[in-house]
One Martini backbone bead per residue (centre of mass of N, CA, C, O) as a GRO file, in nm:
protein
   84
    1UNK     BB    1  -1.313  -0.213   0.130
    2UNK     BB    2  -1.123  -0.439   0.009
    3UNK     BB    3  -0.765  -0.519  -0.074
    4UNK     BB    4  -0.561  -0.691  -0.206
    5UNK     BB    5  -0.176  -0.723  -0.139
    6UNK     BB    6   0.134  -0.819  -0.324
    7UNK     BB    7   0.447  -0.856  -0.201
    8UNK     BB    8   0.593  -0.919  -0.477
    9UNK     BB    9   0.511  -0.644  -0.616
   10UNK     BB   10   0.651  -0.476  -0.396
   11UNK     BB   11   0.874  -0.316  -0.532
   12UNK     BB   12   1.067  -0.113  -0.699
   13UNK     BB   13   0.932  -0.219  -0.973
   14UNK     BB   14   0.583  -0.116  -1.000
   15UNK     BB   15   0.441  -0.028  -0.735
   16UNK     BB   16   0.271   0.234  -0.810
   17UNK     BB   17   0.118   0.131  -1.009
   18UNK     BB   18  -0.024  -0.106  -0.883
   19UNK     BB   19  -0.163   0.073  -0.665
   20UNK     BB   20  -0.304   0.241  -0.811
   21UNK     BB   21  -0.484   0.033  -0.919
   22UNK     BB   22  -0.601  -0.100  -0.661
   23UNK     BB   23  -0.672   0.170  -0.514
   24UNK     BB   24  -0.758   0.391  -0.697
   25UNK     BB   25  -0.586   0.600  -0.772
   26UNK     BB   26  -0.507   0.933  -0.842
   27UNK     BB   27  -0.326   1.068  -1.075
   28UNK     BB   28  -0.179   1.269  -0.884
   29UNK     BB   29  -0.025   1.078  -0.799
   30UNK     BB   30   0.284   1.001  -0.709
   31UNK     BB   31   0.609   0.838  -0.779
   32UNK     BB   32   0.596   0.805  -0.437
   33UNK     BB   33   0.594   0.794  -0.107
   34UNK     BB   34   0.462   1.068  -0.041
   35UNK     BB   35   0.239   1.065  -0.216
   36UNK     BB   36   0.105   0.822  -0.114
   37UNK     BB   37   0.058   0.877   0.185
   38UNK     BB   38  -0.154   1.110   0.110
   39UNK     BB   39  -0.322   0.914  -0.058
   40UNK     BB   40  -0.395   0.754   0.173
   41UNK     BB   41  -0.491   0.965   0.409
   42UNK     BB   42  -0.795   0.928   0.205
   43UNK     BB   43  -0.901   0.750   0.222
   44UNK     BB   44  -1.152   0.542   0.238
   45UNK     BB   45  -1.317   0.297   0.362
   46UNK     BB   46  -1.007   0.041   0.410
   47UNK     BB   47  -0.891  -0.308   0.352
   48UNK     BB   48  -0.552  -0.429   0.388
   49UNK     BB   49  -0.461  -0.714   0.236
   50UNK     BB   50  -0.087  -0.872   0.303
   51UNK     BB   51   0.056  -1.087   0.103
   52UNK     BB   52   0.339  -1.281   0.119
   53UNK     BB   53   0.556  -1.148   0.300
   54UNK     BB   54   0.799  -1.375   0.285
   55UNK     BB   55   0.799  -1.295  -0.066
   56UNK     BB   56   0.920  -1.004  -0.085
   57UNK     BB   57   0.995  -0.777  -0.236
   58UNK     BB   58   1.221  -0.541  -0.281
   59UNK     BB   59   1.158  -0.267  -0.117
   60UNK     BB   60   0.882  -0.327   0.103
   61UNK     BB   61   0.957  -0.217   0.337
   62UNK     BB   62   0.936   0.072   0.287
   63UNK     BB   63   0.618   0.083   0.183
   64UNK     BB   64   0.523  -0.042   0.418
   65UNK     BB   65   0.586   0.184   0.640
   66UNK     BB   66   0.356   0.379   0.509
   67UNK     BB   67   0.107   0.195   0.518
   68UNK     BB   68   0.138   0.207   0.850
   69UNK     BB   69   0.107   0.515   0.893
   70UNK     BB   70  -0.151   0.555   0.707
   71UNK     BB   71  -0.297   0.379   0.938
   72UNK     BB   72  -0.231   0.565   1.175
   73UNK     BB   73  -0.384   0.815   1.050
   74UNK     BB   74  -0.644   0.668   0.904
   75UNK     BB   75  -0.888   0.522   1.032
   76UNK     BB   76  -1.031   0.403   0.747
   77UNK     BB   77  -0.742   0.220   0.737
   78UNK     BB   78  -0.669  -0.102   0.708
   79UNK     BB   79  -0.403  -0.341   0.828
   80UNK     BB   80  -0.338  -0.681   0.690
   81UNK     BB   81  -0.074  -0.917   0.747
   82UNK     BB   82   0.031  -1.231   0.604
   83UNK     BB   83   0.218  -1.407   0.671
   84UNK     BB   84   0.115  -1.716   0.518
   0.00000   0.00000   0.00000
């Protein structure tokens, strides 16, 4: 499965909830860092598109840094950053 997902988006405010919407995350995800990490790191085969990024919002900085770890934790996790 494929997920686009919009970097102006994934800042501060409503980050977990976008997510959480976008990947079908479990309820029991909880809305931090670390739950998120978890929740990746299980996921079974999905390929994450980062758009928007030179216009990400405040705080995404964050998030892509679990997103990046938990594609290298997960091999079926692939994360695919479009710059433009």
């Amino acid at each position: 499965m494929t997920v686009v997902l919009d970097a102006r988006r994934m800042g501060r405010d409503g980050v977990y909830a976008y997510l959480k919407d976008m990947l079908e995350l479990p309820d029991y995800c909880g809305s931090n860092l670390d739950a998120l990490y978890d929740c990746l790191t299980a996921l079974p085969e999905t390929e994450l598109l980062l758009t928007h990024v030179p216009e990400a919002a405040d705080g995404f900085e964050r998030v892509c840094r679990v997103l990046c770890a938990a594609g290298r934790e997960n091999p079926a996790l692939k994360i695919t950053i479009q710059e433009a």
